[in-house]
GURO-770912 format. One record per residue (C-alpha): x, y, z. Coordinates in steps of 0.001 Angstrom, whole numbers, m for minus. Layout:
REM residues N
<u=X, v=Y, w=Z>
...
This chain:
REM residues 492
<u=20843, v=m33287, w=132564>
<u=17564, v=m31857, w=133069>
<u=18076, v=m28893, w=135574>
<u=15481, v=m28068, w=138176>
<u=13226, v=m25272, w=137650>
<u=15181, v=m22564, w=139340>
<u=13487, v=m20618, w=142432>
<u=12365, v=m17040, w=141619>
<u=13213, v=m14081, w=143627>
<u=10634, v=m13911, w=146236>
<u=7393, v=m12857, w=145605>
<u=7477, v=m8823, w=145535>
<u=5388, v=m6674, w=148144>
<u=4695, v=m3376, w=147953>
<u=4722, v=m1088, w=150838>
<u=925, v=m236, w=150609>
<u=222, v=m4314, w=151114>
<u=3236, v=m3995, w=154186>
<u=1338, v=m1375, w=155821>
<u=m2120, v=m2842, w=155110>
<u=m1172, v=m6095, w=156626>
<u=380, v=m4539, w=160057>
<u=m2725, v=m2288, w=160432>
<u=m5259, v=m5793, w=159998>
<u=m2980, v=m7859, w=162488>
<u=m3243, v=m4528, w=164996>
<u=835, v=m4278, w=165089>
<u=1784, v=m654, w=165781>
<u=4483, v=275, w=163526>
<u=5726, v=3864, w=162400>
<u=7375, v=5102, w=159399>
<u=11432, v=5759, w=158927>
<u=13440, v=6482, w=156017>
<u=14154, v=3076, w=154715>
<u=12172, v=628, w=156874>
<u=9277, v=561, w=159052>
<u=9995, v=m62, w=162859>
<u=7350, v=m2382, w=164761>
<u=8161, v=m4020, w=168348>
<u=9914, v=m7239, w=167765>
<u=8040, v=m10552, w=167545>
<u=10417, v=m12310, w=169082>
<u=10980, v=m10480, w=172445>
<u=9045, v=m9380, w=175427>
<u=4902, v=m11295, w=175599>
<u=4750, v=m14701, w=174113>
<u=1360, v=m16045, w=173190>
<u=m1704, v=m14411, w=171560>
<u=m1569, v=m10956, w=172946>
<u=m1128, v=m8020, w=170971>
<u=1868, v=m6213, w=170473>
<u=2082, v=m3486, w=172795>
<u=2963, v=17, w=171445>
<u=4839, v=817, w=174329>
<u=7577, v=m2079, w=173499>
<u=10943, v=m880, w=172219>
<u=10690, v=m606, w=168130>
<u=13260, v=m2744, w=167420>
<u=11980, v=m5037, w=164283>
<u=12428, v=m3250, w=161144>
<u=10805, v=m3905, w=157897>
<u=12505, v=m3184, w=154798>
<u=10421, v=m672, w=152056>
<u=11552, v=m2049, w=149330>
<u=11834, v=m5840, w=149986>
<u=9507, v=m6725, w=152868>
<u=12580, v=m8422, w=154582>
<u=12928, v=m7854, w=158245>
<u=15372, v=m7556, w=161128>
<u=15426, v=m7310, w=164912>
<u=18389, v=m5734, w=166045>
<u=17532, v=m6575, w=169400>
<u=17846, v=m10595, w=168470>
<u=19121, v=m10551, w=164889>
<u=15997, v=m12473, w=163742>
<u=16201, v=m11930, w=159918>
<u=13971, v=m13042, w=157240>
<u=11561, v=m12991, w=154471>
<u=8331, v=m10925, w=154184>
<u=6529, v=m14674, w=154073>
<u=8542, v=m15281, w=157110>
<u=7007, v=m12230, w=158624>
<u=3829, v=m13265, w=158314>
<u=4018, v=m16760, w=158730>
<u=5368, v=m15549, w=162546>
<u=2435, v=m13175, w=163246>
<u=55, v=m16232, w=162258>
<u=1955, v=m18735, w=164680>
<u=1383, v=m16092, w=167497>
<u=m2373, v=m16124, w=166480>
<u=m2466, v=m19386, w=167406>
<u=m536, v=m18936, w=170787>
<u=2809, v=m20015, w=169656>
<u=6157, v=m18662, w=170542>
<u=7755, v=m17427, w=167195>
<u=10649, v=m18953, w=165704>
<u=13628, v=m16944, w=163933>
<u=13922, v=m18298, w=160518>
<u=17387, v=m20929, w=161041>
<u=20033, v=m20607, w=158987>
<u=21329, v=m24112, w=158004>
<u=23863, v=m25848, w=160324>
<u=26782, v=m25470, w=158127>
<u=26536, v=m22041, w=158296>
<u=26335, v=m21459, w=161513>
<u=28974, v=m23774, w=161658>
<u=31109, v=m21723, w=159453>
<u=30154, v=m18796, w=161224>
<u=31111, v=m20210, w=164769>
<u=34762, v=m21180, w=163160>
<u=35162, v=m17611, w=161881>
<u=34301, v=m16376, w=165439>
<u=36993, v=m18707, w=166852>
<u=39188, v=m17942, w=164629>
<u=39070, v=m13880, w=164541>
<u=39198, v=m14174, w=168839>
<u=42354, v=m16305, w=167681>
<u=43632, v=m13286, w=165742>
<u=43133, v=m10503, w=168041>
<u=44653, v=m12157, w=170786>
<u=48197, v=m12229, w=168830>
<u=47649, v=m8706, w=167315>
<u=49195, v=m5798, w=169530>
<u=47722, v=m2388, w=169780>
<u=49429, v=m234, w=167695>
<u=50908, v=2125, w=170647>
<u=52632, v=m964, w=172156>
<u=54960, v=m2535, w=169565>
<u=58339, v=m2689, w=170322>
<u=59894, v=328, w=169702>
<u=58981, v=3685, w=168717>
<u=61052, v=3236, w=164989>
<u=58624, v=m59, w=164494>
<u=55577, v=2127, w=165438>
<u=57013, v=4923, w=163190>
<u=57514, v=2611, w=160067>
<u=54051, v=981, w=160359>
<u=51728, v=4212, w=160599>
<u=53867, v=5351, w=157624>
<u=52827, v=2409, w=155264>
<u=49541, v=2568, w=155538>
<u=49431, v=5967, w=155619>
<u=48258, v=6895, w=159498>
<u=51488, v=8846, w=160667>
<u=48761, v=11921, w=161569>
<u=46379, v=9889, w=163400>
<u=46765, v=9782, w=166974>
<u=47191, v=6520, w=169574>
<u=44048, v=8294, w=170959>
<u=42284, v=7690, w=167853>
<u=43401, v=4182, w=167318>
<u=42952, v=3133, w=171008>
<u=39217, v=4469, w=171105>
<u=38443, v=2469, w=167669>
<u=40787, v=m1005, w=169191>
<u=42890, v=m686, w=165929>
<u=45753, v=m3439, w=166039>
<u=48507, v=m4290, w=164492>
<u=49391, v=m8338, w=163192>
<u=52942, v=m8523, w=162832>
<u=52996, v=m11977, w=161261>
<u=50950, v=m10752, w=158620>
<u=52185, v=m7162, w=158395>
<u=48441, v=m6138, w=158702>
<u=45860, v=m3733, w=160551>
<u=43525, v=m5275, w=162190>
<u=40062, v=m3662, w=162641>
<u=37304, v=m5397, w=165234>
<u=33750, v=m5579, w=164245>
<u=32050, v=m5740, w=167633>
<u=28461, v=m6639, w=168427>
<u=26436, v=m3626, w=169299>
<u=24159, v=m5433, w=171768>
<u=26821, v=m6965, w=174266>
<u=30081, v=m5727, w=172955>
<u=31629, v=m9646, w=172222>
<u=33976, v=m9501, w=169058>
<u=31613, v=m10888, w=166209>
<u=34882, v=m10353, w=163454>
<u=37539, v=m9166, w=161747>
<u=38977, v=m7200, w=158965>
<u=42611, v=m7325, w=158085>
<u=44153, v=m4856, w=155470>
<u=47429, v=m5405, w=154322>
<u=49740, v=m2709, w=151938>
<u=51260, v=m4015, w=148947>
<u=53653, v=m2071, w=146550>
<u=54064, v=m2436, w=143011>
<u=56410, v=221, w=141374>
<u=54940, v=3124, w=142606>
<u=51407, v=2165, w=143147>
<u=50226, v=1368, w=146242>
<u=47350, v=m1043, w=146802>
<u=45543, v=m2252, w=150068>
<u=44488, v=m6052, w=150165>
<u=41669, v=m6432, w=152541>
<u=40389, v=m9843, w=153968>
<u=37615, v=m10142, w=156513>
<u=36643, v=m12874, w=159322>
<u=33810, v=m14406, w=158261>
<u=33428, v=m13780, w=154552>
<u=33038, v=m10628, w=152997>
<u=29265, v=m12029, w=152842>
<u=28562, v=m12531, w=156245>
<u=30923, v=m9552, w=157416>
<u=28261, v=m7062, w=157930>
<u=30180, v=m4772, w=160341>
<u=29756, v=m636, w=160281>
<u=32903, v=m332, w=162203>
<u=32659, v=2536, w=164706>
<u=29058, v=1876, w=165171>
<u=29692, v=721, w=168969>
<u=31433, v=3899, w=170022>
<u=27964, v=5855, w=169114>
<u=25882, v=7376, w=171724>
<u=22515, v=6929, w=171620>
<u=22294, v=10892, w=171492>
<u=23937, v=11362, w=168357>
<u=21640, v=11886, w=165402>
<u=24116, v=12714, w=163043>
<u=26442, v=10928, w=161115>
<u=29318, v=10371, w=158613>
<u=29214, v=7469, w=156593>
<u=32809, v=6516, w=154775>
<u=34216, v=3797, w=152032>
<u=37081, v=3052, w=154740>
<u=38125, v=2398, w=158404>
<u=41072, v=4913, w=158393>
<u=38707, v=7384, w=157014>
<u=36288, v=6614, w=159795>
<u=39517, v=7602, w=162319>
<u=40279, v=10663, w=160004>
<u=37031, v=11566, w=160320>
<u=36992, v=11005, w=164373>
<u=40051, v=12781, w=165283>
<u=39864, v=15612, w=162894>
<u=36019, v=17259, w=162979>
<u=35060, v=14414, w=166223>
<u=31876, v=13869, w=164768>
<u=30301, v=10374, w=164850>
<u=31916, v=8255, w=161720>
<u=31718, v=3988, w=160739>
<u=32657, v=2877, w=157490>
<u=30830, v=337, w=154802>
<u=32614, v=m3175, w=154920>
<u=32882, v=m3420, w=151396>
<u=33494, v=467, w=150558>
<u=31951, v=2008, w=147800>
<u=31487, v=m1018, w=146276>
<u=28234, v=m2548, w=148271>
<u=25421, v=m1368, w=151042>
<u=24051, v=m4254, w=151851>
<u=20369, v=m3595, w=153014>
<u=20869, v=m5553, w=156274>
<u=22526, v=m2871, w=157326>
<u=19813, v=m150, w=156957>
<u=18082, v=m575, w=160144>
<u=21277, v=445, w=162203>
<u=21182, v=4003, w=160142>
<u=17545, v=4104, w=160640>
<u=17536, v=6261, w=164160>
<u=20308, v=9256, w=162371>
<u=18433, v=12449, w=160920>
<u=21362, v=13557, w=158651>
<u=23692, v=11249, w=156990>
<u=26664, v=12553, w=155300>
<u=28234, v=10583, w=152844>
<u=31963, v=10441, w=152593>
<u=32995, v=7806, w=150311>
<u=36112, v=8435, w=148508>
<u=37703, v=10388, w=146225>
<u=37086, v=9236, w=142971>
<u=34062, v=9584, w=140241>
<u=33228, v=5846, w=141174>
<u=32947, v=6693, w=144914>
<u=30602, v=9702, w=144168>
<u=28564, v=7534, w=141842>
<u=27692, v=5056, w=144865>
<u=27128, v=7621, w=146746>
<u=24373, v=9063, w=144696>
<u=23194, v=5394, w=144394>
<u=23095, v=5081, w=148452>
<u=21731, v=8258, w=149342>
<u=18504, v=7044, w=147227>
<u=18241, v=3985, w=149810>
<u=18916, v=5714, w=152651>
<u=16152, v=8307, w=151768>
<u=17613, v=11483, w=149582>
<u=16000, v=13910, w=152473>
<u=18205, v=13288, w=155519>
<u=21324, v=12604, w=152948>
<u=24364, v=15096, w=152016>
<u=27471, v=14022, w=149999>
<u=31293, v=15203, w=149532>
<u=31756, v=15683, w=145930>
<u=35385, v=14390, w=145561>
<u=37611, v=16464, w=144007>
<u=41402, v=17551, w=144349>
<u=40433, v=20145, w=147627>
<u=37978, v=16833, w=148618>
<u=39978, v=14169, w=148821>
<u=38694, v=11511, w=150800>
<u=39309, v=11873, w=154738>
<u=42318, v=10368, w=155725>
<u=44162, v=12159, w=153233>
<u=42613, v=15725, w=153722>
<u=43970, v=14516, w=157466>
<u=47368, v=14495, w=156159>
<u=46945, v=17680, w=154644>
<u=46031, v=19532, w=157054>
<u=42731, v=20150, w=155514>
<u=39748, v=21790, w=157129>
<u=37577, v=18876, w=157170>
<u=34801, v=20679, w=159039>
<u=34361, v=22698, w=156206>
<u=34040, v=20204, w=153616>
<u=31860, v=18624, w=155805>
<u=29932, v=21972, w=155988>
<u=30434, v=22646, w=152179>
<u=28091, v=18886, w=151585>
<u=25707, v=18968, w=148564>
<u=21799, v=18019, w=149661>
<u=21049, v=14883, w=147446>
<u=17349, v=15872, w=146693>
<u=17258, v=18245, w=144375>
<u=14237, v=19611, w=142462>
<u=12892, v=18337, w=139277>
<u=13797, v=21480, w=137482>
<u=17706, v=23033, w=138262>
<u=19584, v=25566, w=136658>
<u=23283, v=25745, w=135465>
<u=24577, v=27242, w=138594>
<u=23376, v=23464, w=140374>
<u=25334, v=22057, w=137832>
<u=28369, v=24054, w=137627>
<u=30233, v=21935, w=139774>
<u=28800, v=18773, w=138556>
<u=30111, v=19779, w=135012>
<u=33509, v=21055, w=135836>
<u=34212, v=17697, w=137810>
<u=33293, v=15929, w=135037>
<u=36251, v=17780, w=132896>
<u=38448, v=17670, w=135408>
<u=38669, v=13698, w=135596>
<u=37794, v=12978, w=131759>
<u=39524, v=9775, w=132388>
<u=37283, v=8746, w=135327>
<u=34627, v=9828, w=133561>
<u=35260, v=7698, w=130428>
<u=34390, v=4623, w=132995>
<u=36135, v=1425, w=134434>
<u=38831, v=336, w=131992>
<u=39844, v=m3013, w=130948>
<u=43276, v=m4709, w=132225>
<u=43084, v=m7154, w=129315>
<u=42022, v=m5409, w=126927>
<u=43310, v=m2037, w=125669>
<u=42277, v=m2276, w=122473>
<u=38730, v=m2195, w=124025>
<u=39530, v=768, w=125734>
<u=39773, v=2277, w=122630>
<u=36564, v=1596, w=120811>
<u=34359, v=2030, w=124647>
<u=36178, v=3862, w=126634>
<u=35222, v=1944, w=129674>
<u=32542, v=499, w=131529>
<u=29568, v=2912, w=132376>
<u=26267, v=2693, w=134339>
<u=23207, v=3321, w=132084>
<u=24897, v=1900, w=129109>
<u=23682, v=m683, w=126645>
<u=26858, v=m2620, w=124668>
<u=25354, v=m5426, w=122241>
<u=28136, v=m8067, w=121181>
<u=26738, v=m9867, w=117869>
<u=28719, v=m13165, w=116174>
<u=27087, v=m16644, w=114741>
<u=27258, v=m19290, w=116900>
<u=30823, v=m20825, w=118269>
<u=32384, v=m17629, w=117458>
<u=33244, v=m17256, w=120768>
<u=30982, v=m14281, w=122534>
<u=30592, v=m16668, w=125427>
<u=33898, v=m17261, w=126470>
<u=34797, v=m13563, w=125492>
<u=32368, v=m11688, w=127759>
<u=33125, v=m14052, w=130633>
<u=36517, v=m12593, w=130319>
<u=35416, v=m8905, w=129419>
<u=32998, v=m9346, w=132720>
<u=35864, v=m10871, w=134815>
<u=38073, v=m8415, w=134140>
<u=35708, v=m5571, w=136005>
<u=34645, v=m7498, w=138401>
<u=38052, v=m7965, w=139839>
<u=38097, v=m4313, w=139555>
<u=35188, v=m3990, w=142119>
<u=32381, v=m3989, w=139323>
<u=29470, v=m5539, w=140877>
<u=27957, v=m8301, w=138369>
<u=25285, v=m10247, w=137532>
<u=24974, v=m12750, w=135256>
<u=22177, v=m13919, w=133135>
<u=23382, v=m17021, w=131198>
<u=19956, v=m17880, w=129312>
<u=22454, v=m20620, w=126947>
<u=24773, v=m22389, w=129110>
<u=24081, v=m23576, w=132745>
<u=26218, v=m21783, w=135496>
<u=28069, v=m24481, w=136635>
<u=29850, v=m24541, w=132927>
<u=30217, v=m20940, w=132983>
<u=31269, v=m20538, w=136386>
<u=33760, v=m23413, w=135505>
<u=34768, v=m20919, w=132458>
<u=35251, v=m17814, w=134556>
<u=37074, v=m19569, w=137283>
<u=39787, v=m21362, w=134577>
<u=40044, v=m17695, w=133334>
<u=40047, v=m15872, w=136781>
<u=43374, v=m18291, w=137865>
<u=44894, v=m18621, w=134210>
<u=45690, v=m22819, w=133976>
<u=43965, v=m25581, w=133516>
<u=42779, v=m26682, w=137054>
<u=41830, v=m30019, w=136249>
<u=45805, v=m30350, w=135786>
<u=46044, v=m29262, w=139136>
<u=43221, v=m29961, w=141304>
<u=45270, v=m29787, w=144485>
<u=44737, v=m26014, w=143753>
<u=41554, v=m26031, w=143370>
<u=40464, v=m24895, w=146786>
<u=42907, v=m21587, w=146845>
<u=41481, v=m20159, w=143652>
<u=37569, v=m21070, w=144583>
<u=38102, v=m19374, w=147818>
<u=39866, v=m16139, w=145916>
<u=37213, v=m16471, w=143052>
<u=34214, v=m16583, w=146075>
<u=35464, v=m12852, w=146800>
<u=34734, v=m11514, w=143635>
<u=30846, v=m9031, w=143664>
<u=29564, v=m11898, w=141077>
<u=26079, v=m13035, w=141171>
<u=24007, v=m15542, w=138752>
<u=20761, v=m15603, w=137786>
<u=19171, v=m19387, w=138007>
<u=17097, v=m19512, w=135300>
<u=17937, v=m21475, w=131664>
<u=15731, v=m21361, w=128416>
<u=13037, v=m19159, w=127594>
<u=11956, v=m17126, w=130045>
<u=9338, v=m14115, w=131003>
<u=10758, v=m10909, w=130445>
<u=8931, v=m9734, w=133890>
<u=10449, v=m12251, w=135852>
<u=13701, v=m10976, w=134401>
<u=13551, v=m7462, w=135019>
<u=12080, v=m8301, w=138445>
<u=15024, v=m10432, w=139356>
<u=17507, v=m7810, w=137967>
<u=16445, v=m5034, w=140190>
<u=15739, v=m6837, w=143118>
<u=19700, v=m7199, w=142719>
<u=20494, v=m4228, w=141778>
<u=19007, v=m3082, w=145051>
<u=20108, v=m6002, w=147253>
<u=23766, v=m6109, w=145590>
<u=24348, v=m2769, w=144229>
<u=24963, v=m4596, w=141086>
<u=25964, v=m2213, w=138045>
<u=26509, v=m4946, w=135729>
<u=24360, v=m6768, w=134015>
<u=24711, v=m9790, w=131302>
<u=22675, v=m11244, w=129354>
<u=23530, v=m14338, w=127662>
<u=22185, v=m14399, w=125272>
<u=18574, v=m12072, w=124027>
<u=17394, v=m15229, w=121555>
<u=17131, v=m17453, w=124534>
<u=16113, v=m15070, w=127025>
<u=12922, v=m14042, w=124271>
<u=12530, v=m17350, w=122707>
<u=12263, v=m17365, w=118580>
<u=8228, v=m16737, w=118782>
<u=8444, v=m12823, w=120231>
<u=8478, v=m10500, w=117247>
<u=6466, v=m7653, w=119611>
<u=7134, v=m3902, w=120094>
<u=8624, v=m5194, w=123555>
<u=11216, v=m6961, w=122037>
C-alpha cells in the first residue's frame, strides 16, 4: 500500500516572531518563565475591540512551541490556531476553541462518569471499619506517619474492592472532580512495587494533585514525582506541595502555565540518579532561575520516606542546589556531584535490561547522551531485536521514540505488541483488547514518516519530542533509509 505522506510537526515559531506578532495585533502580553501571559481570547469583549490590558492574564503562550492555553476556559491549541482566532476577531467574530473530536470528548465524558463512580464507593481513609483495618492499610503503602489531617485536607481514599488509594484530581476553576488516580501495592519476594492507573488515560490525566489546596498568596512551591510525597511534604515542613502525574518520568508542557505565577520552584523528585536526571531536565523548562533541586542521596531520600525517618525535611529543603550555575565552576561545585556519582555506580551505569543480561555486560545500561550503532546485513534480525531491546526500557519508564525509516508502524507496532504480551495474538484475538490497552500505557511515541527523508525535518521532529514528551530515547531505523544511498556529505 502506498502510505500517505505523513503530517510534519507543526511549523516551528520562534519567540521573537511570538512577540512580534502580539505587538502588530496590539495584544498586551508580558513575559514569565516558560510562557507569555496575554488576556484570553475567549473571555470577557466579543467582537473587534482590542484586548484590554486591564483583563485578567489568563491565556498563556508557550516559548518554545507557540501552543497556548487559557486556564480560565481550557481553550488549547496550536500557534496557527492562535492566530487564526485573533484574525476571526478582526473580522468581528466570536472566537472558537479549537474542538477536540467527538470521540474524545466522548471518552473523556465516560472517564468522568466513571471516576465520580469510583469515589463514591471509596471511603476516606479515617473511616474504615476498624482501627486494625486502618492500621494495616497505611502500613502497606507506607503512610503509617502521615496524619488523617493530612489525608483529609488532600481527600485521599481508600477502594477496598481494589485494595487501592485513591487520589482526586479536581478542577481548579470550580472544584468538580475532573479524575482519578488509583495506586495499588504489589509484593514480589521482597520488592515492593506500586501499580498506578489513572481515570482518563495517563494521556489526558493532566492533574498536579494538591494544586487546589494553593492559595493564591503562595509563591513558592515544591514540586514531587509522587502524591504521598506531596502529603510528606505537607505535613512535615507545611509548605505548598502537588506532584507530576506521571513522576519523574514526564512534564507535560500543558501543565506549565499552572507553575507560571510561583517565583521559586523546588524540585523534589525522588531518590534515585534517574529522578535527579529529570529534574535537571525540568528545571531547564521551568526556567533554571526560579528552580532549586534535592540531590537524592542516602540523608535525601525522597519525602515520604525522610517522613518516616524522622528527617528534618526543612533542612533539606533549605540545603537545595540553585540549577543555574555559571559557565565556569570549580571542584568544590562538583564535589557532591562526583561523590554521588560513586556512591550509586550502579545507577550511574544506566537503565538495565530485564531480558538481556548479557547486554548488561557489554553497555552497562541505557544512558542519555549516548550513541549505540547496531550493524548486521539485511534479515539478520536488528529489527525485531531493537524492538525488543527498546521494549524492554520502555516498560521500565524509558520514554521512546521511534523512527522506523524501513518498515511502516503498523508492522512494527504489531511486532512490539506480540513481544510486549509474549503469544501469538492472532491465536487469541479475544485478548486482543487487554494487551492494546496495557501496551497504550507504555511512554512510546512514533515518528510518521517512511523512506528518505530530510535530515532537518528529522532533528526538528525529534526535539520537538524530546521537549513535548521528555523522550530520552531515540531510534532510528534504520540511517540508509533515513539518508537515502545518494548522501556521501560531511553531514552524514
Amino acid at each position: 500500500d502506498v502510505l500517505p505522506s505523513p503530517d510534519g510537526p507543526a511549523p516551528s515559531v520562534s519567540i521573537t516572531e511570538i512577540r512580534q506578532y502580539l505587538r502588530a495585533q496590539e495584544i498586551p502580553f508580558h513575559d514569565g518563565y516558560s510562557c507569555l501571559h496575554t488576556p484570553s481570547l475567549f473571555t470577557g469583549d466579543r467582537g473587534d475591540q482590542p484586548l484590554s490590558a486591564n483583563a485578567p492574564f489568563t491565556l498563556f503562550i508557550d516559548k518554545t512551541t507557540g501552543s497556548f492555553l487559557c486556564t480560565a476556559t481550557l481553550a488549547e491549541g496550536t500557534w496557527q490556531d492562535f492566530q487564526a482566532n485573533v484574525e476571526m476577531r478582526h473580522r468581528g467574530i466570536t472566537p472558537i476553541p479549537p474542538a477536540s473530536s467527538e470521540e474524545m470528548e466522548e471518552e473523556m465524558r465516560q472517564a468522568r462518569e466513571d471516576a465520580r463512580c469510583i469515589w463514591e464507593r471509596a471511603l476516606p481513609l479515617w473511616e474504615l471499619l476498624d482501627e486494625k483495618e486502618t492500621k494495616e492499610t497505611k502500613a502497606l503503602f507506607g503512610i503509617s506517619q502521615v496524619s488523617d489531617t493530612t489525608l483529609k485536607r488532600f481527600g485521599v481514599r481508600y477502594l477496598r474492592t481494589a485494595r487501592s488509594l485513591v487520589f482526586p484530581w479536581f478542577s481548579p476553576q470550580d472544584a468538580t472532580l475532573k479524575g482519578l488516580k488509583l495506586v495499588r501495592v504489589e509484593k514480589k519476594g521482597g520488592t515492593i512495587t506500586y501499580m498506578e492507573e489513572t481515570l482518563p488515560r495517563f494521556e489526558s490525566y493532566r492533574n498536579l494533585f494538591g494544586l487546589s489546596l494553593i492559595g493564591r498568596r503562595d509563591t513558592e512551591l515544591v514540586l514531587t514525582g509522587w502524591e504521598l510525597d506531596a502529603l510528606a511534604l505537607h505535613q512535615a515542613a507545611g509548605v505548598a506541595s502537588v506532584a507530576l502525574p506521571r513522576g519523574a518520568s514526564c512534564l507535560p508542557p500543558t501543565l506549565l502555565p499552572y507553575l507560571e505565577r510561583f517565583k521559586r520552584i523546588t524540585l523534589w523528585l525522588g531518590e534515585d540518579l534517574r529522578s535527579w536526571e529529570a529534574a535537571k531536565l525540568f528545571a531547564r523548562k521551568l526556567s533554571l532561575k526560579r528552580c532549586s533541586l534535592v540531590r537524592p542521596g542516602s540523608l535525601q531520600p525522597r519525602p515520604l520516606e525522610a517522613l518516616n525517618q524522622g528527617l528534618n525535611v526543612t533542612k533539606i529543603l533549605r540545603s537545595a542546589l540553585l540549577a543555574s550555575h555559571k559557565s565556569i565552576i570549580s571542584f568544590r561545585q562538583l564535589r557532591e556531584e562526583v561523590f554521588g556519582e560513586l556512591v550509586n555506580t550502579e545507577q550511574v551505569s544506566g537503565v538495565k535490561w530485564t531480558r538481556f543480561p548479557e547486554l548488561n555486560k557489554l553497555l552497562k545500561g541505557h544512558r542519555r547522551g549516548e550513541l549505540t550503532i547496531f550493524t548486521g546485513p539485511t534479515g539478520s534480525g536488528k529489527t525485531t531485536f531493537i524492538s525488543e531491546y527498546a521494549l524492554d526500557l520502555c516498560m521500565q519508564g524509558v520514554c521512546t521514540l521511534w523512527g522506523s525509516f524501513e518498515i511502516n508502524n503498523v508492522r512494527l507496532a504489531k511486532i512490539m505488541l506480540t513481544q510486549f504480551a509474549g503469544r501469538r495474538l492472532e491465536d487469541q484475538l479475544e485478548l486482543y483488547d487487554e494487551w492494546a490497552d496495557r501496551f497504550e500505557e507504555l511512554p512510546l511515541y512514533f515518528m510518521t514518516f517512511h523512506g528518505q527523508q530530510n535530515i532537518k525535518t528529522v532533528i526538528d521532529t525529534m526535539q520537538h519530542a524530546v521537549y513535548m514528551y521528555d523522550i530520552t530515547h531515540v531510534i532510528v531505523d534504520n540511517l540508509q533509509f533515513m539518508m537515502g544511498h545518494e548522501h556521501f556529505s560531511v553531514d552524514r
